[in-house]
N, C-alpha and C positions, 0 to 999 in steps of 0.2 A: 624764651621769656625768663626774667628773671627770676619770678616766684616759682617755677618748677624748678629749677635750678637748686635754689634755696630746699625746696621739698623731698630733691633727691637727696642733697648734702645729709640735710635733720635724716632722713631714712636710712643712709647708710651711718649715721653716726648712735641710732636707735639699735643696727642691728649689731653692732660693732662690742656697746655696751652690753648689751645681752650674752653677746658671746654666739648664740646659736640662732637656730631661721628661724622666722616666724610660724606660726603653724596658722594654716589658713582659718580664713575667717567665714562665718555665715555669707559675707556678700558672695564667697563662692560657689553656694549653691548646696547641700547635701543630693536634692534630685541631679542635678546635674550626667548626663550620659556621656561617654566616653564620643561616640560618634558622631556628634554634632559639633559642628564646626563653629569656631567662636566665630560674630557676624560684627561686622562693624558697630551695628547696636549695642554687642554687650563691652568690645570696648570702650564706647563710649564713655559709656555709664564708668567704670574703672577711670578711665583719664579726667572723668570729670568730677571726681570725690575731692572734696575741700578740707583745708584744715581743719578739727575740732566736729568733723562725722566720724562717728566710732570706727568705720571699718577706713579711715583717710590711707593709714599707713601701709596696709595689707593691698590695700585698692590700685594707689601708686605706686606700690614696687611693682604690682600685676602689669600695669601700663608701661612702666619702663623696661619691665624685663621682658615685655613681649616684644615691646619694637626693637630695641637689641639684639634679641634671641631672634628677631625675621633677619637684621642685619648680618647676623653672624652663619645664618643659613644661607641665606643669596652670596658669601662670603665663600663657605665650605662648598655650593655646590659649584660656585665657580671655580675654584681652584681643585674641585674633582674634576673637571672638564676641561681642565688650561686654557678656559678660556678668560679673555681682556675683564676690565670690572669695568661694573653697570653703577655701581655707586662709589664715589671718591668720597672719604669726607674729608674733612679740615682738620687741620690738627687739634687744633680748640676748638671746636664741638662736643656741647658734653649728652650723654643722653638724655637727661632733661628738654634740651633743645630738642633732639630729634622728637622725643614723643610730645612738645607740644607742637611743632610740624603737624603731625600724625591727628591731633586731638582737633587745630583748626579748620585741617579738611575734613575732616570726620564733620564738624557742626556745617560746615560750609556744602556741604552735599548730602541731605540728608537722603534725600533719593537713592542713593548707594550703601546705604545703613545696613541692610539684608547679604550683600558680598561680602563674604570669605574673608574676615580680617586681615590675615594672614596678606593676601589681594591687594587691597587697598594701602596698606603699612610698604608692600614692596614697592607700590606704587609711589607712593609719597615721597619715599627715599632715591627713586629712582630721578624723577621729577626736580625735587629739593638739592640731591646731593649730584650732580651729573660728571661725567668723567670725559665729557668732550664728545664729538662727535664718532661715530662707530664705522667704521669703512667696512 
């Protein structure tokens, strides 16, 4: 989609001017515990922050940089393993694209809300980005 597209551009062009990272925001929780697994829910909620909601900019890098950071996992653990990739992407795919992927199956099945983020994002990408048949 274009407008995330656009939303990563304005973000990376917010942190750029700054100079340094953003420091998180309230949407991320002060209680928040280490061992709980982020759920499709609470992505959710991050890929679905709009422009001009206080926490938009903190929300959407959270969104983009999670399904990147699962890409760049299924990425590393594959190449620790040599084994073939589970996901191809295209050359011009930007992450935008990928995590609004991520965000429409996310609304499109809410019934899997409560699985392993983490889960569902490999999924999407696995699904989305395919590298041909696997022998």
């Amino acid at each position: 989609m274009t407008i995330f597209r656009s939303r990563f551009a304005r973000l990376l062009a917010l942190a750029a001017l700054n100079g340094v990272g953003m420091a998180p925001a309230p949407v991320f929780g002060q209680d928040r515990k280490a061992d709980r697994l982020v759920t499709g829910q609470t992505l959710l909620q991050y890929c679905s922050a709009t422009a001009g909601e206080p926490d938009y900019l903190p929300s959407a890098a959270y969104c983009v940089g999670y399904v990147v950071a699962t890409n760049d996992t299924l990425n590393t653990i594959r190449a620790t393993l040599s084994a073939p990739p589970v996901v191809c992407l295209p050359p011009d795919v930007s992450a935008g694209a990928m995590a609004d992927n991520v965000t429409r199956f996310l609304r499109r099945h809410p019934e899997m809300l409560e699985v392993a983020a983490t889960t569902l994002v490999m999924k999407v990408l696995v699904d989305s980005y395919p590298c041909g048949t696997l022998e």
